[in-house]
N, CA, C and O atoms as a GROMACS GRO file, in nm:
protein
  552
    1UNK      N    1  -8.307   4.197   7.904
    1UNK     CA    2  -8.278   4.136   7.776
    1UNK      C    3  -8.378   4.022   7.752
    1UNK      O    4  -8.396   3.942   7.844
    2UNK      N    5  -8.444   4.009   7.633
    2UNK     CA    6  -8.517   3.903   7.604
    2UNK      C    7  -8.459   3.792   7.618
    2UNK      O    8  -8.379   3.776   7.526
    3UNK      N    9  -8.462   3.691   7.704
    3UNK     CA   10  -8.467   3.528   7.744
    3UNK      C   11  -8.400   3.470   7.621
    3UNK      O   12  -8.291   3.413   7.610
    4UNK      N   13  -8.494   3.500   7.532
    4UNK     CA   14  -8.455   3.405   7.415
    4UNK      C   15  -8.263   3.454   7.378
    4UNK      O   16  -8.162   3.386   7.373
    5UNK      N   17  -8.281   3.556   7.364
    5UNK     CA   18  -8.135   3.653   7.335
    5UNK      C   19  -8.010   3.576   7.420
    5UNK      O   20  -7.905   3.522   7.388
    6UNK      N   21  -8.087   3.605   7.558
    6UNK     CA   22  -7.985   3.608   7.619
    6UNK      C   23  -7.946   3.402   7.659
    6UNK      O   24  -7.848   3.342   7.702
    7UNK      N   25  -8.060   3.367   7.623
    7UNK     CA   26  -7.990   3.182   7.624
    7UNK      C   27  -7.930   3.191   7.508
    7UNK      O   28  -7.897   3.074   7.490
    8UNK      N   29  -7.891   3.251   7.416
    8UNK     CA   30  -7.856   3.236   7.252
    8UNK      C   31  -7.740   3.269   7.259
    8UNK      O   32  -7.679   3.215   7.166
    9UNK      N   33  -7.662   3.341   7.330
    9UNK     CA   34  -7.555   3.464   7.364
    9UNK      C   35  -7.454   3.316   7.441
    9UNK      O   36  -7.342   3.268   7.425
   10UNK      N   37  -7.582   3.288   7.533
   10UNK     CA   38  -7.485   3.268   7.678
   10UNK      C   39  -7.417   3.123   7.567
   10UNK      O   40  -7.298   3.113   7.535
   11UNK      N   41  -7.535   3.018   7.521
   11UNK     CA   42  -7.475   2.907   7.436
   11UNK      C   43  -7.383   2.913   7.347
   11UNK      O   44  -7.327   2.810   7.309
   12UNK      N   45  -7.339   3.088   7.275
   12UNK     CA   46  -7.267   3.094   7.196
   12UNK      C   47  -7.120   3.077   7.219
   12UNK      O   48  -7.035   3.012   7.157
   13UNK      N   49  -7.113   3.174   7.354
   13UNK     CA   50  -7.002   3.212   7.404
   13UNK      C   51  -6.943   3.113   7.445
   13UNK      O   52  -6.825   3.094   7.416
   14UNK      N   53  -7.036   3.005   7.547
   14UNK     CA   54  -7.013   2.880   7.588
   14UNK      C   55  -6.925   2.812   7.511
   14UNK      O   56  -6.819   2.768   7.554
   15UNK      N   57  -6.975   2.798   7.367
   15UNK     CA   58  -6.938   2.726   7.264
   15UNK      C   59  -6.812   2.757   7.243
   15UNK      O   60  -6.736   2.660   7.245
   16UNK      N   61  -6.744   2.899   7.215
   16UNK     CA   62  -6.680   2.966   7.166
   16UNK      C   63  -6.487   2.917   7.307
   16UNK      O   64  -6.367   2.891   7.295
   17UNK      N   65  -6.580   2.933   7.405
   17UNK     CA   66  -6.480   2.822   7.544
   17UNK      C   67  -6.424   2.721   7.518
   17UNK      O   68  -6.307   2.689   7.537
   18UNK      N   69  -6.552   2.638   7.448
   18UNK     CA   70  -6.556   2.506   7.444
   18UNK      C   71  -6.461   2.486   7.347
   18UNK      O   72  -6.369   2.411   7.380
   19UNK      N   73  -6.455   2.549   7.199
   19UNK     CA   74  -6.387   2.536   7.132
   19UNK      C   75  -6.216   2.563   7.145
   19UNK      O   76  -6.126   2.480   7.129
   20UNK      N   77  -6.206   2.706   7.180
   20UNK     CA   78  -6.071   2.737   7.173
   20UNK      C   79  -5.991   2.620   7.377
   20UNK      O   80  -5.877   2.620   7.424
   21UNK      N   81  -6.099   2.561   7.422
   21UNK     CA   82  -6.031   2.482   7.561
   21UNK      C   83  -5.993   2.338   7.448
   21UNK      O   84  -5.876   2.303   7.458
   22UNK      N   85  -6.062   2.271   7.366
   22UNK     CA   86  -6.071   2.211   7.302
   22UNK      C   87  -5.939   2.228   7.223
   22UNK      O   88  -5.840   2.170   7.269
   23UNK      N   89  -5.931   2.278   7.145
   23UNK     CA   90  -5.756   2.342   7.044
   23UNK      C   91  -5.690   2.303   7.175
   23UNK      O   92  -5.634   2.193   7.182
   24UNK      N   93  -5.693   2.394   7.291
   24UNK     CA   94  -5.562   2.415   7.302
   24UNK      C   95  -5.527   2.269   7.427
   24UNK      O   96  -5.424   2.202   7.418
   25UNK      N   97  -5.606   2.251   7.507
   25UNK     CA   98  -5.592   2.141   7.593
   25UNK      C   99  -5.619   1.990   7.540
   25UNK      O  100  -5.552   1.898   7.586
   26UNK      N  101  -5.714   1.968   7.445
   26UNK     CA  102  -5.703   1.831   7.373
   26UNK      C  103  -5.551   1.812   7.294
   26UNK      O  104  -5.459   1.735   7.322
   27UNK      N  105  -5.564   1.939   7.159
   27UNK     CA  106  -5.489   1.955   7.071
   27UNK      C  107  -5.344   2.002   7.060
   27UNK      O  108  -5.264   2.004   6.967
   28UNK      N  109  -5.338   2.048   7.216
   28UNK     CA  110  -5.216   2.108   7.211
   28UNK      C  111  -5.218   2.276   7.102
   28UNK      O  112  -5.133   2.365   7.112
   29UNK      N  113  -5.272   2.277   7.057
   29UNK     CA  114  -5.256   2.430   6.977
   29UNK      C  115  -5.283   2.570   7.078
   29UNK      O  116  -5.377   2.595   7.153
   30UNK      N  117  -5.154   2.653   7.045
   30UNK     CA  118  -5.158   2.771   7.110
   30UNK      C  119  -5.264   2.830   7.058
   30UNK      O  120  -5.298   2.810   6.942
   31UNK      N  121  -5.353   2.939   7.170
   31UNK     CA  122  -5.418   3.044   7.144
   31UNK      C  123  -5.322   3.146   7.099
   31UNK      O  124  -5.203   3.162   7.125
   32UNK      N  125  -5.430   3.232   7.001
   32UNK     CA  126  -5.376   3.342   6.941
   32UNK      C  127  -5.331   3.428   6.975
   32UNK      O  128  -5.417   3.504   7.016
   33UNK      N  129  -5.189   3.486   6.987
   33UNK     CA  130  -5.129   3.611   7.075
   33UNK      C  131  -5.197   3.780   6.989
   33UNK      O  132  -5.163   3.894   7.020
   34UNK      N  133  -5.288   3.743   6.886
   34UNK     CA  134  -5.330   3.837   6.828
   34UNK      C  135  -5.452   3.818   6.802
   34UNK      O  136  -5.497   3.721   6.862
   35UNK      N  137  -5.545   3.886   6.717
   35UNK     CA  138  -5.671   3.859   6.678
   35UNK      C  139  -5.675   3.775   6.583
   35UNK      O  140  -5.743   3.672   6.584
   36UNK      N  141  -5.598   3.815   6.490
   36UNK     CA  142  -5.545   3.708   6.382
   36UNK      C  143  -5.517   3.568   6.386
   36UNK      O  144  -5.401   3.528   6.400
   37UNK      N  145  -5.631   3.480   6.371
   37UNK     CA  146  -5.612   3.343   6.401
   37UNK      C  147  -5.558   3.246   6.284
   37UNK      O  148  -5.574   3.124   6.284
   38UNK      N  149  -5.488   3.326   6.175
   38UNK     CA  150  -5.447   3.240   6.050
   38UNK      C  151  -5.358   3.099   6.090
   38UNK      O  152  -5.360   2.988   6.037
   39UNK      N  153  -5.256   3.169   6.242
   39UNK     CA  154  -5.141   3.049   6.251
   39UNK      C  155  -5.218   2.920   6.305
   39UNK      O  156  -5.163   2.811   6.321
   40UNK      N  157  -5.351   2.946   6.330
   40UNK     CA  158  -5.403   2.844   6.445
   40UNK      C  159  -5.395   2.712   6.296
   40UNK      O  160  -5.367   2.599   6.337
   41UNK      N  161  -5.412   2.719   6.180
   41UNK     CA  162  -5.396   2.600   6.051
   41UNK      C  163  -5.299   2.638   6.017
   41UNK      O  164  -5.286   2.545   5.939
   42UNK      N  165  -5.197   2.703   6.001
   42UNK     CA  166  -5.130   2.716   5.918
   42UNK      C  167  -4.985   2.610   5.941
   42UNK      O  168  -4.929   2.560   5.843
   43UNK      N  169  -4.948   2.593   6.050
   43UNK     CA  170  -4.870   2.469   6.099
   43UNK      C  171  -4.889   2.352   6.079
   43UNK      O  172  -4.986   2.300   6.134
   44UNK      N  173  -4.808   2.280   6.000
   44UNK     CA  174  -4.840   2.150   5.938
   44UNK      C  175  -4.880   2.054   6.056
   44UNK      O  176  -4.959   1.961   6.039
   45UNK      N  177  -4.821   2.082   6.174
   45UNK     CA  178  -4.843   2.004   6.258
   45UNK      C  179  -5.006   2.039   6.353
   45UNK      O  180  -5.079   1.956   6.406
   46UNK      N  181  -5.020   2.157   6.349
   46UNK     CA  182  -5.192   2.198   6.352
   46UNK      C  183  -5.295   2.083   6.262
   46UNK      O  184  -5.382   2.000   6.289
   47UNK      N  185  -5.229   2.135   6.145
   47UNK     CA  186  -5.333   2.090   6.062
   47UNK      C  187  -5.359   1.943   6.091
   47UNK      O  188  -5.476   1.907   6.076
   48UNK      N  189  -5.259   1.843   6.132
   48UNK     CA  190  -5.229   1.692   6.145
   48UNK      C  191  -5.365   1.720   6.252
   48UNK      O  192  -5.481   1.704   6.216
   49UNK      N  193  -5.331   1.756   6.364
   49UNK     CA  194  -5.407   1.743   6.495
   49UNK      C  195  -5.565   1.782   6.442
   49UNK      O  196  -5.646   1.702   6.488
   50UNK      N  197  -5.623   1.881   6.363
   50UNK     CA  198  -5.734   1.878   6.393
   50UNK      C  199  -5.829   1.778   6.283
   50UNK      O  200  -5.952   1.772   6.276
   51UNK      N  201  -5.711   1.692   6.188
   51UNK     CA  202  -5.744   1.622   6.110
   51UNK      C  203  -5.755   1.474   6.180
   51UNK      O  204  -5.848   1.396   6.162
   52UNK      N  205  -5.628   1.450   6.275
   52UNK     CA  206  -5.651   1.334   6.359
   52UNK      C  207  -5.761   1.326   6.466
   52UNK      O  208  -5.775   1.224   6.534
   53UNK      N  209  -5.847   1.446   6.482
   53UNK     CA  210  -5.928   1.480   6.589
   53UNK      C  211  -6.118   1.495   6.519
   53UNK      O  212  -6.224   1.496   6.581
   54UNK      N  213  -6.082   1.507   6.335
   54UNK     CA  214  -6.202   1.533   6.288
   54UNK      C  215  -6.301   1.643   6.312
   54UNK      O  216  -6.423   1.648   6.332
   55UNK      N  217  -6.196   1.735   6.303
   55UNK     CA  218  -6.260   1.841   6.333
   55UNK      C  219  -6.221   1.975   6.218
   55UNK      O  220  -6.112   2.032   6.213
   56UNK      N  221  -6.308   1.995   6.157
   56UNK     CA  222  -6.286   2.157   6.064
   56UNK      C  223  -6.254   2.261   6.166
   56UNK      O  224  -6.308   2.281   6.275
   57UNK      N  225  -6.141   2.332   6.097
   57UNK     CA  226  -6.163   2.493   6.119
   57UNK      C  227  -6.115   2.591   6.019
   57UNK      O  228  -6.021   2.568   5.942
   58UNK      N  229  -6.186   2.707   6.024
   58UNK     CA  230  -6.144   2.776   5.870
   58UNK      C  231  -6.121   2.934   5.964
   58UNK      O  232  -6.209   3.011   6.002
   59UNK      N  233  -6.004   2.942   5.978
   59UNK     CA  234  -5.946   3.088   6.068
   59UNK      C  235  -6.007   3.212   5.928
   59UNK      O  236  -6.004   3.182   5.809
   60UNK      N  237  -6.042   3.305   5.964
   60UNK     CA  238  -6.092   3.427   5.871
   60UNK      C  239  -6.064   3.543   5.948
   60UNK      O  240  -6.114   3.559   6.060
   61UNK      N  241  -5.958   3.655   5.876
   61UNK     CA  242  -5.947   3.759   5.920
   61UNK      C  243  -5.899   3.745   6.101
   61UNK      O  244  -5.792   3.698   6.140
   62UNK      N  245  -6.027   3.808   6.204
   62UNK     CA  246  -6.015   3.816   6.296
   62UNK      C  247  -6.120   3.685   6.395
   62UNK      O  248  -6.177   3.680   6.504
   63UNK      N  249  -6.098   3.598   6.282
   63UNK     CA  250  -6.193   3.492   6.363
   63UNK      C  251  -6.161   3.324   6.302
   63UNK      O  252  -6.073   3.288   6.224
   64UNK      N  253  -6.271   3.237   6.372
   64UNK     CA  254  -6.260   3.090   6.315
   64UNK      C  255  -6.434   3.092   6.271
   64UNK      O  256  -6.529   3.166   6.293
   65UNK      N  257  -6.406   2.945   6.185
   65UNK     CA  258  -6.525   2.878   6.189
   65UNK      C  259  -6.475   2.715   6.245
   65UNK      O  260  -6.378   2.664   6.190
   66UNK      N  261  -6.533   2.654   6.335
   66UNK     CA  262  -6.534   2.520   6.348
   66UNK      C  263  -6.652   2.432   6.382
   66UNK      O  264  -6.733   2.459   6.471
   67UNK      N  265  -6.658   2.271   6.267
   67UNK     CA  266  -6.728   2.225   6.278
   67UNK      C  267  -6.676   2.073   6.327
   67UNK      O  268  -6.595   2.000   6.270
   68UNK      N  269  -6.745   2.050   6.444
   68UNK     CA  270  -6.698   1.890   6.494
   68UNK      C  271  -6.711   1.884   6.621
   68UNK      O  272  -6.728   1.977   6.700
   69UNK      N  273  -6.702   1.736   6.649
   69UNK     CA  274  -6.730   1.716   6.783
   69UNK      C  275  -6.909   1.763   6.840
   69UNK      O  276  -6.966   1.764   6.949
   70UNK      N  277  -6.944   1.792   6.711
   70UNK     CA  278  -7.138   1.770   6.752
   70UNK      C  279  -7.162   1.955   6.753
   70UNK      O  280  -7.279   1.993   6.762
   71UNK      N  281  -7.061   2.053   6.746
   71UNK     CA  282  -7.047   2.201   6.714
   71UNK      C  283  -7.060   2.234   6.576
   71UNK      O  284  -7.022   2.158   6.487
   72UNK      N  285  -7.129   2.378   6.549
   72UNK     CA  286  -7.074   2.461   6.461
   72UNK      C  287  -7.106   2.572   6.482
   72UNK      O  288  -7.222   2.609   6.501
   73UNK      N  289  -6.967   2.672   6.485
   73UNK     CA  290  -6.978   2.750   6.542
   73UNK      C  291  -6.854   2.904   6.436
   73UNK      O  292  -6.759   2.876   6.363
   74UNK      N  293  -6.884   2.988   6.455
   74UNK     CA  294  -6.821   3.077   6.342
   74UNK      C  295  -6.784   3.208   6.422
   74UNK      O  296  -6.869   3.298   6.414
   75UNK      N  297  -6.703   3.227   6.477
   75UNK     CA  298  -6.707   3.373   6.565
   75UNK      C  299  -6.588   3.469   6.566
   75UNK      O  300  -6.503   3.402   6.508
   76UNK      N  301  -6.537   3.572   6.593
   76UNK     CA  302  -6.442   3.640   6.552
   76UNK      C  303  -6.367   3.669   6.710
   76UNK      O  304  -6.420   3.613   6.806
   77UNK      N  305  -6.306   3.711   6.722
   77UNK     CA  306  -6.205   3.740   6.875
   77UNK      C  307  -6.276   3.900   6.864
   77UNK      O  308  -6.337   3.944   6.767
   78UNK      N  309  -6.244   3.984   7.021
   78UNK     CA  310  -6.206   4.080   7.038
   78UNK      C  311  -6.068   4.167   6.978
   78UNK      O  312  -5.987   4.117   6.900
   79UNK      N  313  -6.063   4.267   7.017
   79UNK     CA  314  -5.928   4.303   6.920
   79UNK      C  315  -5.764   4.264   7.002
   79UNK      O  316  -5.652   4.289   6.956
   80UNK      N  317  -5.793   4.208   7.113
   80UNK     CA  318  -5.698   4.157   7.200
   80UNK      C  319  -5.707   4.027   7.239
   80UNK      O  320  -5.660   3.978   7.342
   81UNK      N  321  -5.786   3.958   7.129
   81UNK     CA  322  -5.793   3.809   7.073
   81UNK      C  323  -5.903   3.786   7.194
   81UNK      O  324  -5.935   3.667   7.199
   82UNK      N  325  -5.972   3.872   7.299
   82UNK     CA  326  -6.091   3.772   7.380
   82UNK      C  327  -6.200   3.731   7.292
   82UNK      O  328  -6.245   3.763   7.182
   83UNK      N  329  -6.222   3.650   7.378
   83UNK     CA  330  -6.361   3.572   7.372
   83UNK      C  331  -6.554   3.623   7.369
   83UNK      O  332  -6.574   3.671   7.480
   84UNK      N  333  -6.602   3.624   7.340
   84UNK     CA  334  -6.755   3.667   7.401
   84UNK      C  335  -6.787   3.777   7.253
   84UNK      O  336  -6.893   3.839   7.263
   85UNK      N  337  -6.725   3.797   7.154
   85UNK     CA  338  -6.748   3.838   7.033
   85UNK      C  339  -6.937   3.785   6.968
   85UNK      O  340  -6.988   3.673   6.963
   86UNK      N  341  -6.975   3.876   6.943
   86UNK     CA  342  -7.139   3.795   6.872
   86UNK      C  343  -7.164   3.898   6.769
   86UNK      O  344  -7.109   4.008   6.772
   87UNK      N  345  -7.269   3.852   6.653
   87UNK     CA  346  -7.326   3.936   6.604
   87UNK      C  347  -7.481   3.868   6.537
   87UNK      O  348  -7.503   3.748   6.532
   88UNK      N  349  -7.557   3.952   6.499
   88UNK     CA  350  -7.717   3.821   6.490
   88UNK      C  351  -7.654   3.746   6.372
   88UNK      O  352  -7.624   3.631   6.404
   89UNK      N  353  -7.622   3.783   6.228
   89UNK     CA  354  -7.547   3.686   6.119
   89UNK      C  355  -7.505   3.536   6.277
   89UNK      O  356  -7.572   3.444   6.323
   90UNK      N  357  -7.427   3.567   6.293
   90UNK     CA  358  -7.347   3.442   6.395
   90UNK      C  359  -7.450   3.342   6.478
   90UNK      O  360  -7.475   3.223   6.465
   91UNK      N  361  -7.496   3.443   6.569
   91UNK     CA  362  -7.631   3.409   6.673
   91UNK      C  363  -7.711   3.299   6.532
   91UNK      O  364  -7.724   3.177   6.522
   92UNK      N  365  -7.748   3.406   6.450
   92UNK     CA  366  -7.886   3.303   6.359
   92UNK      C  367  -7.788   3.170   6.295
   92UNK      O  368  -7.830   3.054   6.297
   93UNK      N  369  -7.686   3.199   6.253
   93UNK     CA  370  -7.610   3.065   6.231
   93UNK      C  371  -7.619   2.942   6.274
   93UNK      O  372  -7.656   2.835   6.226
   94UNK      N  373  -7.564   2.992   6.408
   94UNK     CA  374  -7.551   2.878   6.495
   94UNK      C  375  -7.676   2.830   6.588
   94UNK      O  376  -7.672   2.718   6.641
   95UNK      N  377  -7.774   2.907   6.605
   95UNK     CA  378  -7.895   2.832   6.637
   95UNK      C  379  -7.930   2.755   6.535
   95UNK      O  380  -7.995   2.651   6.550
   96UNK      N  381  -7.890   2.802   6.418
   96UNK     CA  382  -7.983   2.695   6.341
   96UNK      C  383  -7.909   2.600   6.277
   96UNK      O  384  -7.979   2.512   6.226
   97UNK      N  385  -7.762   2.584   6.259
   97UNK     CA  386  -7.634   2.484   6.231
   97UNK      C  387  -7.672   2.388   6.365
   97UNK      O  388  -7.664   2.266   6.352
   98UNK      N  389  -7.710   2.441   6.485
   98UNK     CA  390  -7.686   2.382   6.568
   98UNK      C  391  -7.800   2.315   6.633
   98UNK      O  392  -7.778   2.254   6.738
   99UNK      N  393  -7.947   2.319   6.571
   99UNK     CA  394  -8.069   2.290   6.570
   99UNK      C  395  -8.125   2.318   6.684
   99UNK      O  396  -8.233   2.275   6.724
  100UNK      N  397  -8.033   2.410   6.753
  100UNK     CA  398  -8.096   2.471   6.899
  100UNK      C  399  -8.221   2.505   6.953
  100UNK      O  400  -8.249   2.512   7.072
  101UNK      N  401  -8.321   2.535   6.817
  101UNK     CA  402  -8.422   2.574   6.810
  101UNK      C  403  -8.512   2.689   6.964
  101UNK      O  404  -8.613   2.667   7.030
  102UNK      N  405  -8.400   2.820   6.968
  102UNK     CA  406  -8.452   2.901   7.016
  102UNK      C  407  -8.507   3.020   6.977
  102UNK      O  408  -8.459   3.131   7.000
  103UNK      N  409  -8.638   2.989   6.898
  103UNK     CA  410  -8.734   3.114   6.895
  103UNK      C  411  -8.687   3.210   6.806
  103UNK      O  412  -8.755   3.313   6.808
  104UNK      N  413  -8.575   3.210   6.712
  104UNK     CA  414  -8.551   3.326   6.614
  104UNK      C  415  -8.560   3.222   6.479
  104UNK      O  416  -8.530   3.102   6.479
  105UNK      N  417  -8.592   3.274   6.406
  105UNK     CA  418  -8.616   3.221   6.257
  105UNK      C  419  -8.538   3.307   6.151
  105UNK      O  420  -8.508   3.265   6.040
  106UNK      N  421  -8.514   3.415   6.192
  106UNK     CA  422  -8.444   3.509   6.072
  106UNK      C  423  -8.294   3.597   6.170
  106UNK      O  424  -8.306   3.608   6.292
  107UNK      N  425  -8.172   3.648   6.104
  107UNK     CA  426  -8.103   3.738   6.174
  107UNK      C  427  -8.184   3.815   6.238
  107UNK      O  428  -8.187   3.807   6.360
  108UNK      N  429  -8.305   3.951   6.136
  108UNK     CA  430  -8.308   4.054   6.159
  108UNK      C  431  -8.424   4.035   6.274
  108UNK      O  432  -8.460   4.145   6.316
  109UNK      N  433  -8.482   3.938   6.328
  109UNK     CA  434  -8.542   3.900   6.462
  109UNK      C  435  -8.431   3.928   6.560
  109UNK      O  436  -8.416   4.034   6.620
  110UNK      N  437  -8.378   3.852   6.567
  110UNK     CA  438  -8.189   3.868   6.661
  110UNK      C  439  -8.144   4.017   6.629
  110UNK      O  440  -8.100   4.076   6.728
  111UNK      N  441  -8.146   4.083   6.523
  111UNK     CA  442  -8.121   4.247   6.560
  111UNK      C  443  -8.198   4.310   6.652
  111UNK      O  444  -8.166   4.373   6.752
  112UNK      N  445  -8.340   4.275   6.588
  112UNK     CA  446  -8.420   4.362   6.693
  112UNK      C  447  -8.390   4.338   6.847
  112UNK      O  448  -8.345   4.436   6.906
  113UNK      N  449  -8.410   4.223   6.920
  113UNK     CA  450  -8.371   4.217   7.023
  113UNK      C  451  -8.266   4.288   7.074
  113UNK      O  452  -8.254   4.360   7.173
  114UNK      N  453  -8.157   4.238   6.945
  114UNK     CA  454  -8.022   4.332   7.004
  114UNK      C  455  -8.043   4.476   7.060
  114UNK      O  456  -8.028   4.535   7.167
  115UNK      N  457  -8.093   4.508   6.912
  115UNK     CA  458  -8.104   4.666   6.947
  115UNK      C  459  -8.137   4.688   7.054
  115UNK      O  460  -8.067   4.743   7.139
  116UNK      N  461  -8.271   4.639   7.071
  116UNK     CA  462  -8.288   4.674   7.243
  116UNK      C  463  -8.233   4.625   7.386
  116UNK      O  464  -8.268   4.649   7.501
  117UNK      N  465  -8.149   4.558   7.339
  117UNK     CA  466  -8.046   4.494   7.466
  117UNK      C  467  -7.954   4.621   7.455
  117UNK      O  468  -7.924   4.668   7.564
  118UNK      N  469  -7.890   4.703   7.317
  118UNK     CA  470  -7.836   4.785   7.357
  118UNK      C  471  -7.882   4.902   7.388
  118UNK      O  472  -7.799   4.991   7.405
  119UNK      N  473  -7.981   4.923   7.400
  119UNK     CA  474  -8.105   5.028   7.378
  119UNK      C  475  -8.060   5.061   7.538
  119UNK      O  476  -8.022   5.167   7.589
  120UNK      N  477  -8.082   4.928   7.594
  120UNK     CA  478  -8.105   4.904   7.767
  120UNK      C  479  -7.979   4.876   7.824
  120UNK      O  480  -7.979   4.803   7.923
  121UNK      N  481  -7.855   4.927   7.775
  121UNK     CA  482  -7.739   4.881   7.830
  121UNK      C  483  -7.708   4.774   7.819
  121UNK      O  484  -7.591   4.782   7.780
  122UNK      N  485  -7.743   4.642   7.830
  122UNK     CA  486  -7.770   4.485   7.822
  122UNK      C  487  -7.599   4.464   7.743
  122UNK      O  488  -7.502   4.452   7.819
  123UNK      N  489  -7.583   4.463   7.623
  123UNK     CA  490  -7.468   4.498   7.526
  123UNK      C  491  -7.412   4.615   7.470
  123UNK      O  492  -7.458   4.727   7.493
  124UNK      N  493  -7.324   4.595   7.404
  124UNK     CA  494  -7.246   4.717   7.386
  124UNK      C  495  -7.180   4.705   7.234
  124UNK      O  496  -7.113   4.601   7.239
  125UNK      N  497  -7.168   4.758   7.113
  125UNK     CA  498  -7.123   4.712   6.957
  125UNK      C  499  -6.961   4.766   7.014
  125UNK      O  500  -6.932   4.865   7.081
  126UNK      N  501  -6.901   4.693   6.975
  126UNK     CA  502  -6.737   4.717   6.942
  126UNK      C  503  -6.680   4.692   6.867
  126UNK      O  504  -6.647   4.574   6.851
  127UNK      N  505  -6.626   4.821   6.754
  127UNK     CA  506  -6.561   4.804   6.632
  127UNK      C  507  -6.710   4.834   6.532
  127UNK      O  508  -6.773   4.936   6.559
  128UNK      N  509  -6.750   4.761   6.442
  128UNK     CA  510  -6.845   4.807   6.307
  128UNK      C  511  -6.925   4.685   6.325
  128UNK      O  512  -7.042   4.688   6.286
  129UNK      N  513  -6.878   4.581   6.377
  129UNK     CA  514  -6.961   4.456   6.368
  129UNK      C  515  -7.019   4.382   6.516
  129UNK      O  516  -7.139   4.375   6.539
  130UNK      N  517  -6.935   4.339   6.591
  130UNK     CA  518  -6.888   4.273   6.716
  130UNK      C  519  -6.995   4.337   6.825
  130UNK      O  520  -7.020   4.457   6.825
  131UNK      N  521  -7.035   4.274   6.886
  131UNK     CA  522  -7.078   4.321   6.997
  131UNK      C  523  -7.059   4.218   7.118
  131UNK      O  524  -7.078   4.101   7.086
  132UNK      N  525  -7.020   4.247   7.272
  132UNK     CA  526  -6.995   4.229   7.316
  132UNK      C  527  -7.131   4.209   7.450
  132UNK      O  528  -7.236   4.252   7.401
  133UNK      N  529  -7.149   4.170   7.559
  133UNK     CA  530  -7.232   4.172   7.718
  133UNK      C  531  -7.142   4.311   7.764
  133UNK      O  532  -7.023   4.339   7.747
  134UNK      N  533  -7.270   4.393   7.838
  134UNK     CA  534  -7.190   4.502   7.884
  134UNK      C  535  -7.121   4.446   8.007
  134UNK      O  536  -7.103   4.332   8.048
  135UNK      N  537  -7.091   4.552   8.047
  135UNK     CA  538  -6.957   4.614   8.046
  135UNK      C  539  -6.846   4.567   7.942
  135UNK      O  540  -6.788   4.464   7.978
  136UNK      N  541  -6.816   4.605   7.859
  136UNK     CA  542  -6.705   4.562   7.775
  136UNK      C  543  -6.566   4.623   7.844
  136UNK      O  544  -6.522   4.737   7.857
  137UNK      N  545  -6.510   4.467   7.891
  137UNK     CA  546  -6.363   4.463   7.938
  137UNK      C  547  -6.281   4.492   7.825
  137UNK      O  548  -6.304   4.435   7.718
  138UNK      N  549  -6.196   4.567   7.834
  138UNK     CA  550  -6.070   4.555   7.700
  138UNK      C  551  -5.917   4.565   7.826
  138UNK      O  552  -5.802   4.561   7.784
   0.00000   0.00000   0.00000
């Protein structure tokens, strides 16, 4: 896997730790027993905590976006709510929300690589969007 890819992946996922250890051990907020992360705001008492903490999050469909604490980061769950979800849209996001400045300038740079990470086994697409580091655990 190209270097660049794979520091981009590993920082994402990192992030993606960082965040939901963050909710739930700073904030007290349960992780999602589903993919569906709507309840993670929807509790008045959620919402208090990530407002007393200064921190955005905007739950979508099968994912969050959160910005704070020096992050921004936008990623969706697996379909059994894990972690390690990517796609280049996301990847190019957050390198560049996040001024990471590793070597991609556009998504469709971050596809190509992809492609050939999955080309080479490296990753694996799950579902229409999502792609996962191979072996994909479910």
């Amino acid at each position: 896997m190209d270097n660049r890819l794979k520091a981009l992946i590993d920082q994402f996922i990192e992030a993606q730790h960082f965040v939901m250890r963050f909710m739930t051990t700073e904030l007290g907020i349960d992780l999602p027993q589903h993919p569906l992360c709507g309840h993670l705001c929807s509790k008045p008492e959620n919402r208090q905590k990530l407002r007393t903490a200064k921190v955005s999050v905007f739950p979508h469909g099968v994912g969050l976006r959160f910005h704070g604490k020096g992050l921004w980061i936008d990623f969706d769950f697996g379909d059994k709510g894990e972690l390690g979800a990517f796609d280049a849209y996301r990847l190019h996001d957050f390198n560049k929300n996040n001024q990471l400045g590793i070597g991609f300038n556009t998504p469709d740079e971050i596809k190509r690589e992809m492609q050939n990470a999955v080309d080479a086994g490296e990753i694996e697409l799950f579902g229409h969007i999502n792609y996962f580091l191979a072996p994909v655990k479910h």
